[in-house]
VOKE-823109 format. One record per residue (C-alpha): residue number from 1; residue in one letter; x, y, z. Coordinates in steps of 0.25 Angstrom, whole numbers, padded with zeros to 4 digits, always signed. Example, Ala and Ser with C-alpha at 12.3 -4.5 7.8 and 13.67 -1.06 7.14 Angstrom:
2
+-------+-------+-------+-------+-------+
| tormi | torke |    c1 |    c2 |    c3 |
+-------+-------+-------+-------+-------+
|     1 |     A | +0049 | -0018 | +0031 |
|     2 |     S | +0055 | -0004 | +0029 |
+-------+-------+-------+-------+-------+
This chain:
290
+-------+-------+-------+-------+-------+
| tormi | torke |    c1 |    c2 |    c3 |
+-------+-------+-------+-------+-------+
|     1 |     X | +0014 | +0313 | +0802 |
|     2 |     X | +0000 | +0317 | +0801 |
|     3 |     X | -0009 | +0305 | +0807 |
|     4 |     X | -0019 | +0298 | +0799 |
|     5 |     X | -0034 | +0298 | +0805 |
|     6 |     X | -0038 | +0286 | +0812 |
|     7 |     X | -0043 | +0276 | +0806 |
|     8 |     X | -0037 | +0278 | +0792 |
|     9 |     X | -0026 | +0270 | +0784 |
|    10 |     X | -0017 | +0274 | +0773 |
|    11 |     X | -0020 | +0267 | +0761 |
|    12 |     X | -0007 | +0261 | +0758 |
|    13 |     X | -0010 | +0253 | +0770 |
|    14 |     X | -0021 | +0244 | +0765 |
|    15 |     X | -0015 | +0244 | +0750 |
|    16 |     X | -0028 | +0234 | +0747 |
|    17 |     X | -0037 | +0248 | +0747 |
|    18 |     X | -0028 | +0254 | +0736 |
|    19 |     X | -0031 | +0241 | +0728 |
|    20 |     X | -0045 | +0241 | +0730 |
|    21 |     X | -0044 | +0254 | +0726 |
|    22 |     X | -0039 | +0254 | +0713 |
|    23 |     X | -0045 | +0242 | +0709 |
|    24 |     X | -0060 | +0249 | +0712 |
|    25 |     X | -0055 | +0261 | +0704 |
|    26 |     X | -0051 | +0251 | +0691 |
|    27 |     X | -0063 | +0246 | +0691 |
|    28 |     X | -0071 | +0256 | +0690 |
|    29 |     X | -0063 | +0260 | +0679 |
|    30 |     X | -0064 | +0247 | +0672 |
|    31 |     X | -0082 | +0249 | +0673 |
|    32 |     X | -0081 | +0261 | +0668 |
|    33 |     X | -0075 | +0256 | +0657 |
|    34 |     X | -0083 | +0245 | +0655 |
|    35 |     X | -0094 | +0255 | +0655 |
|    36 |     X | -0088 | +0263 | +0644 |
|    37 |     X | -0084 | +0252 | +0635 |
|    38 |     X | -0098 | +0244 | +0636 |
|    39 |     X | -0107 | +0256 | +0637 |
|    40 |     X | -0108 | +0256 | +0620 |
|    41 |     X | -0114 | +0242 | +0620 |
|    42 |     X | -0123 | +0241 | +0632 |
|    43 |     X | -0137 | +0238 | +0632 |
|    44 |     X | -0141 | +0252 | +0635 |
|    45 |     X | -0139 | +0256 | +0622 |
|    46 |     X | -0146 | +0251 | +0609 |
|    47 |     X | -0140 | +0253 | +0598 |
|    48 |     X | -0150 | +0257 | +0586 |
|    49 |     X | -0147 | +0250 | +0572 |
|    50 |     X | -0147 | +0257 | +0561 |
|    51 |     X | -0160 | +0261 | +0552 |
|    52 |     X | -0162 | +0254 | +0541 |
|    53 |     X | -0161 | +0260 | +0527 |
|    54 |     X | -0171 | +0267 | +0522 |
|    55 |     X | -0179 | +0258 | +0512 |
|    56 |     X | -0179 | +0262 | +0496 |
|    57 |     X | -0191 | +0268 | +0492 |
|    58 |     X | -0193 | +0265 | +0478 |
|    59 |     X | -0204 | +0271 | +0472 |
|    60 |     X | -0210 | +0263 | +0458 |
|    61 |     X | -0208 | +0270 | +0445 |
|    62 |     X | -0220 | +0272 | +0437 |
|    63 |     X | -0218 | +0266 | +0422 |
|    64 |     X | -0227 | +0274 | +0413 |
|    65 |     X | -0231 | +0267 | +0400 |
|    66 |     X | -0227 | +0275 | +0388 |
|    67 |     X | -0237 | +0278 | +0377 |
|    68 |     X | -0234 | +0270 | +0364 |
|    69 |     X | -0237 | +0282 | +0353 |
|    70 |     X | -0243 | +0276 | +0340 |
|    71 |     X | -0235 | +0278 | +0326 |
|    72 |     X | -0249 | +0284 | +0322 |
|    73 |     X | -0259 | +0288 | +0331 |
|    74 |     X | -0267 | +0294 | +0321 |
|    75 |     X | -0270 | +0278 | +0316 |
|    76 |     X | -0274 | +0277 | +0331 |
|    77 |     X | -0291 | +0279 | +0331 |
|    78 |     X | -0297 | +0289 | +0339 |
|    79 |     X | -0304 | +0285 | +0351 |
|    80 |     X | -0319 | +0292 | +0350 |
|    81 |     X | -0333 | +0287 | +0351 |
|    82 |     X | -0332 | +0284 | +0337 |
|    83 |     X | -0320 | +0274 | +0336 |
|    84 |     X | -0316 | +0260 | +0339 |
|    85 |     X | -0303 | +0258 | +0348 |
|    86 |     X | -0297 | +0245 | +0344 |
|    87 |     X | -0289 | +0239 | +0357 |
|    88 |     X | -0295 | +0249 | +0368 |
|    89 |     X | -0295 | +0242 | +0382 |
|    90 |     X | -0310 | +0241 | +0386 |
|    91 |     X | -0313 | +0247 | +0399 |
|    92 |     X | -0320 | +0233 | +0404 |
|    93 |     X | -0320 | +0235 | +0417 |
|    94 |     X | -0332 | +0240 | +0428 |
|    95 |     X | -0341 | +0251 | +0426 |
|    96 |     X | -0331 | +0259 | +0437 |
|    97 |     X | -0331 | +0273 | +0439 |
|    98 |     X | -0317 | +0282 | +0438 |
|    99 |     X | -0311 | +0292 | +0447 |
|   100 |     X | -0317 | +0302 | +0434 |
|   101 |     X | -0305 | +0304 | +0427 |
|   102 |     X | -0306 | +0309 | +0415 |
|   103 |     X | -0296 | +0314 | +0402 |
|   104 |     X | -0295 | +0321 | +0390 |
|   105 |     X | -0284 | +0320 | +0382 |
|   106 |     X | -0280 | +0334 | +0375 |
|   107 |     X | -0276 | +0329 | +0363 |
|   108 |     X | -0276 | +0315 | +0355 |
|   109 |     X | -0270 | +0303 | +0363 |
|   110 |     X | -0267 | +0290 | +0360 |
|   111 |     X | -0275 | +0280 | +0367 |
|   112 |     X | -0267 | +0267 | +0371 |
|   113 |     X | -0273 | +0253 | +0376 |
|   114 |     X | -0265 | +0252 | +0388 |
|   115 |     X | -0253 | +0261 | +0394 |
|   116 |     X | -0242 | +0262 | +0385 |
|   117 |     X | -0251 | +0250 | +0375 |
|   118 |     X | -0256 | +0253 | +0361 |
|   119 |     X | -0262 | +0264 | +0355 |
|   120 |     X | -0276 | +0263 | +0352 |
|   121 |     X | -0285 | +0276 | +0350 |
|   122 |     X | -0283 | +0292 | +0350 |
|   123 |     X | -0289 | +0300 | +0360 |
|   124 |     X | -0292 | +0315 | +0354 |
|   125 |     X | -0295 | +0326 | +0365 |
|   126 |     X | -0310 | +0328 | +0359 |
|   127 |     X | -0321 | +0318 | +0358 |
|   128 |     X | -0336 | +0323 | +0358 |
|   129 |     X | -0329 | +0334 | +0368 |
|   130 |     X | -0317 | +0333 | +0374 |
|   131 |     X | -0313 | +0319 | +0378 |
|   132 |     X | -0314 | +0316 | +0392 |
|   133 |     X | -0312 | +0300 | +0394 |
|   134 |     X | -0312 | +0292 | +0408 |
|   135 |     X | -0299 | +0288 | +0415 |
|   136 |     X | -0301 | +0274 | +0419 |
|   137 |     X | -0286 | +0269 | +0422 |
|   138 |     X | -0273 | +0275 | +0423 |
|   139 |     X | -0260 | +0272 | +0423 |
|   140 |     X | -0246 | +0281 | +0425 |
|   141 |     X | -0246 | +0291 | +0412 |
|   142 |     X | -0260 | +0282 | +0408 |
|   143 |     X | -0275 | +0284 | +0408 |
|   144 |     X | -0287 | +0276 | +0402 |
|   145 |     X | -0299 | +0281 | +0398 |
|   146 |     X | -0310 | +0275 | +0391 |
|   147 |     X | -0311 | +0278 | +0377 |
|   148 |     X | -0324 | +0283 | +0368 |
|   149 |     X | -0321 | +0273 | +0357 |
|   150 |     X | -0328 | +0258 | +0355 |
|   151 |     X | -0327 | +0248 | +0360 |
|   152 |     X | -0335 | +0253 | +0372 |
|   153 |     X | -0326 | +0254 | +0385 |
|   154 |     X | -0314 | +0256 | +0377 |
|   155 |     X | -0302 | +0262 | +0384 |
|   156 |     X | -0288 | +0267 | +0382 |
|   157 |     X | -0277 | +0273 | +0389 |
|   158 |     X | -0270 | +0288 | +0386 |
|   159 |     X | -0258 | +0294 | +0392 |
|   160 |     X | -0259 | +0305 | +0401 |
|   161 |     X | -0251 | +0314 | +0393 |
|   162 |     X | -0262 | +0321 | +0385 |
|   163 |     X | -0274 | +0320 | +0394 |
|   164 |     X | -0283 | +0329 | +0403 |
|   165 |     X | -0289 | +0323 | +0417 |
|   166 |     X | -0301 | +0327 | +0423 |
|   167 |     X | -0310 | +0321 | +0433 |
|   168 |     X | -0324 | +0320 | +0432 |
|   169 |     X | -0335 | +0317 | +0444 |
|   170 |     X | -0345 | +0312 | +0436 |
|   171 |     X | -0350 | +0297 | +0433 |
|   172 |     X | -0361 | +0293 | +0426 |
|   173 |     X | -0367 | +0278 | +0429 |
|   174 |     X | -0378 | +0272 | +0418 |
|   175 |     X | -0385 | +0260 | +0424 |
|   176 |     X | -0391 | +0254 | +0411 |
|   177 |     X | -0400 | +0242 | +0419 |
|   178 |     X | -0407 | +0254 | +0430 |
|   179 |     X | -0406 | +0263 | +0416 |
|   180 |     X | -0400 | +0273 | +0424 |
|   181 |     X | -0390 | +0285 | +0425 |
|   182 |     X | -0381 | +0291 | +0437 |
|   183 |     X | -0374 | +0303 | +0437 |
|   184 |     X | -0363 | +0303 | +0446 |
|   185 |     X | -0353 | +0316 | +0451 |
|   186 |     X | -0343 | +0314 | +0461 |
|   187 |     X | -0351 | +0301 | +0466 |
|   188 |     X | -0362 | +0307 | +0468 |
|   189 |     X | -0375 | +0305 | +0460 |
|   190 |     X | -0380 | +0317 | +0453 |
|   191 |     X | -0392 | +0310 | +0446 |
|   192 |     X | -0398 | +0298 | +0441 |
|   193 |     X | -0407 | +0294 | +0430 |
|   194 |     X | -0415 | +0285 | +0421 |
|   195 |     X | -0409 | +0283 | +0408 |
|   196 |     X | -0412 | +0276 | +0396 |
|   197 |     X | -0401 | +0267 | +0389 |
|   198 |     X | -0399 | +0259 | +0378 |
|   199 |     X | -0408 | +0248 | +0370 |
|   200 |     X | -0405 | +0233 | +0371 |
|   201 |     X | -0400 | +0235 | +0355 |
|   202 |     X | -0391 | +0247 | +0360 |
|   203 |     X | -0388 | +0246 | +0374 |
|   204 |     X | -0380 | +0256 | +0382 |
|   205 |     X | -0367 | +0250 | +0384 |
|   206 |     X | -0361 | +0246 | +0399 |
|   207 |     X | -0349 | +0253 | +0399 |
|   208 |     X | -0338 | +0262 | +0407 |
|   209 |     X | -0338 | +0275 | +0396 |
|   210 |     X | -0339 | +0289 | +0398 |
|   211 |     X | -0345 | +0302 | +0394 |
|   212 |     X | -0337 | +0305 | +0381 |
|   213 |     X | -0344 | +0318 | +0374 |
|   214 |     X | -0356 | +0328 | +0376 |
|   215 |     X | -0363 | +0333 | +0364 |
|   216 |     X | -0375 | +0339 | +0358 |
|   217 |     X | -0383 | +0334 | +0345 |
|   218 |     X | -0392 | +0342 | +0338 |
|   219 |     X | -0397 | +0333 | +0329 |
|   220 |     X | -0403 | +0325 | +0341 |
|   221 |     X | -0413 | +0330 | +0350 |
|   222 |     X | -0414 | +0321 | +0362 |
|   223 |     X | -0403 | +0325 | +0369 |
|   224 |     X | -0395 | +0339 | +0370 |
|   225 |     X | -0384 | +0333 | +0374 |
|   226 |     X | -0377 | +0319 | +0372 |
|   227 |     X | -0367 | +0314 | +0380 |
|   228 |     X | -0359 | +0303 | +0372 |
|   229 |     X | -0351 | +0291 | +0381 |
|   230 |     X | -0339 | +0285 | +0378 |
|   231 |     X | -0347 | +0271 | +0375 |
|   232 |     X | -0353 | +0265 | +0362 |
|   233 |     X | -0367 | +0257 | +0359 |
|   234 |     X | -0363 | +0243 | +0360 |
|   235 |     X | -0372 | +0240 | +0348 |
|   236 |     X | -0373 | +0254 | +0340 |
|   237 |     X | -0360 | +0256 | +0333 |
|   238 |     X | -0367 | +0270 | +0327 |
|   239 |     X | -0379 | +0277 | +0332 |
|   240 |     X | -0385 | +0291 | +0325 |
|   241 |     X | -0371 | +0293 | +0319 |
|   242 |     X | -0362 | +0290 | +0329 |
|   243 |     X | -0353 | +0279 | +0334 |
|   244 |     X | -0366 | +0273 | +0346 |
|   245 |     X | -0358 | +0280 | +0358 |
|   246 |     X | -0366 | +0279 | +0368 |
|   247 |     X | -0372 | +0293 | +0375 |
|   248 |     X | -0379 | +0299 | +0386 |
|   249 |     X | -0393 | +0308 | +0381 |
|   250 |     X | -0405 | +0313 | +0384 |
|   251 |     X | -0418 | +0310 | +0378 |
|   252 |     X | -0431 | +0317 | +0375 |
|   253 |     X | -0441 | +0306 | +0382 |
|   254 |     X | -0439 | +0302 | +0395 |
|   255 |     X | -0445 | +0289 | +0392 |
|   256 |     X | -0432 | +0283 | +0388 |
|   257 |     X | -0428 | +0284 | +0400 |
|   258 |     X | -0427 | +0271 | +0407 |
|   259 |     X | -0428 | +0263 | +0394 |
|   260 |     X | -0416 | +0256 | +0385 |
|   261 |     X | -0421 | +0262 | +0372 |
|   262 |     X | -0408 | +0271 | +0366 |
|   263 |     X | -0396 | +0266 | +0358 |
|   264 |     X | -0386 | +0263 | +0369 |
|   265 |     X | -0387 | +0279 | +0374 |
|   266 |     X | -0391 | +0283 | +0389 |
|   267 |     X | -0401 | +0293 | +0388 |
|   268 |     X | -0405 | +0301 | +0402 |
|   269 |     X | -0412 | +0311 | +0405 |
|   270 |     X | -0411 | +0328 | +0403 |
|   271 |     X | -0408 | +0328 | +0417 |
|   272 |     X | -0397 | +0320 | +0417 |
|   273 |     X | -0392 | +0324 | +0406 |
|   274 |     X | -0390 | +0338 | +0410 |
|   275 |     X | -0381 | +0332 | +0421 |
|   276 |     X | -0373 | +0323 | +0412 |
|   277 |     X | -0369 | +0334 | +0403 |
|   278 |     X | -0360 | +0340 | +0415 |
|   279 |     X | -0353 | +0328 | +0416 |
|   280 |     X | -0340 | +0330 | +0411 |
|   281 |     X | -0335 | +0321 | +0398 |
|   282 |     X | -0323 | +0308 | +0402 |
|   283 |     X | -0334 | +0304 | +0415 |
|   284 |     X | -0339 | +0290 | +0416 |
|   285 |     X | -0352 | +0283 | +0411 |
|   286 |     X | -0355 | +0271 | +0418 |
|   287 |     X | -0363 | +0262 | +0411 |
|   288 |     X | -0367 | +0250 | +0419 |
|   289 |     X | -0378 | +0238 | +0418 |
|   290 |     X | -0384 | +0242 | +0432 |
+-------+-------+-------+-------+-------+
């Protein structure tokens, strides 16, 4: 029998290493158990909660009030310089300049008193010219544009259906205390001038109106152009046959200039009419006490 080295011992002679033994190997079993079963839950990990739904975008529908065709809109009165439009909203508010939009309407339209509201006037596609009329509100489907007819700073509103747009740069400022004209394109100032206005009798009204027409007369002689507004003498119901509209004009004297001596008409000088008659018909005439 083959003799063990000295120093050794067989196993089975100290039975309490087997059990230390065994007892080491269970538990590293049991840790490494642990280990797997707690891993999931620890604190190393954290666990991400869910995102939130995406919220409901909900994008506001826009109602557009429908136009209430008359029975007869023949029985409807045409809205010129030469007629009175009962019920037209006035356009009371301050002498303000627009963004310069303009429209025509191509062929007649019904003018109403408010979106979807009462007809009041028809609109016809020609005027002295075209007709070009300022945009001074909008709605959705809606414009309104101040009207050529009495009262002065009548208004009304018209479908987009039937119209034309434009813009135009020019604005044109009277100041009736400083008896004075501007001539604005773009924001800038391309002139200004002395002008003569109206008499205390016939005075040239305070208004927001516009350049409605441009003619010439050739049974006058003092101007070779006149350029009619969309305003009315407030005290001359008719003047040299027509309805007292109001207009821009030359004169042959330039002592009127500076003076209050006409019948409610802004007379300037050839200069300044030679620019004005490039301005395009629909732009804005201020008309202000300054």
């Amino acid at each position: 029998m083959a003799q063990r080295p000295p120093g050794s011992f067989r196993l089975l002679d100290r039975p309490y290493l087997i059990a230390c033994a065994v007892g080491g190997v269970a538990l590293v079993v049991l840790v490494i158990v642990v280990a797997a079963f707690v891993a999931p839950f620890g604190v190393s990990e954290t666990r991400k909660a869910a995102p939130p739904p995406a919220p409901v975008v909900t994008v506001p529908t826009t109602t557009i009030p429908p136009a209430m065709l008359p029975a007869d809109p023949a029985a409807l009165p045409q809205s010129t310089t030469y007629t009175v439009v009962d019920g037209a909203p006035l356009d009371l508010g301050p002498l303000m300049a627009t963004d310069g939009t303009v429209v025509h309407p191509r062929r007649e339209v019904v003018v109403y008193a408010a979106p979807g509201g009462a007809p009041i006037a028809r609109l016809g596609p020609q005027q002295i010219g075209d007709t070009w009329l300022p945009a001074i509100a909008q709605q959705p489907g809606w414009v309104q544009v101040l009207l050529p007819s009495r009262p002065n700073s009548s208004t009304g509103w018209v479908t987009e259906t039937a119209l034309d747009r434009a813009v135009t740069p020019y604005l044109i400022r009277v100041h009736l205390r400083s008896l004075s004209m501007e001539l604005f394109k773009g924001g800038q100032r391309l002139g200004d001038w002395t002008v003569g206005i109206g008499k205390e009798s016939a005075p040239t009204p305070t208004v927001r109106t516009f350049l409605l027409g441009s003619f010439s007369d050739t049974a006058q002689r003092y101007s070779p152009v006149i350029l009619p507004l969309g305003t009315h003498s407030p005290t001359l119901n008719s003047f040299g046959g027509g309805p007292g509209t109001v207009a821009i004009h030359t004169w042959p004297t330039a002592n009127v200039f500076g003076t209050r001596s006409s019948d409610g008409c802004i007379r300037v000088p050839k200069d300044a009419l030679q620019l004005l008659t490039q301005v395009p018909l629909g732009t804005l005439v201020l008309i202000d006490e300054n």
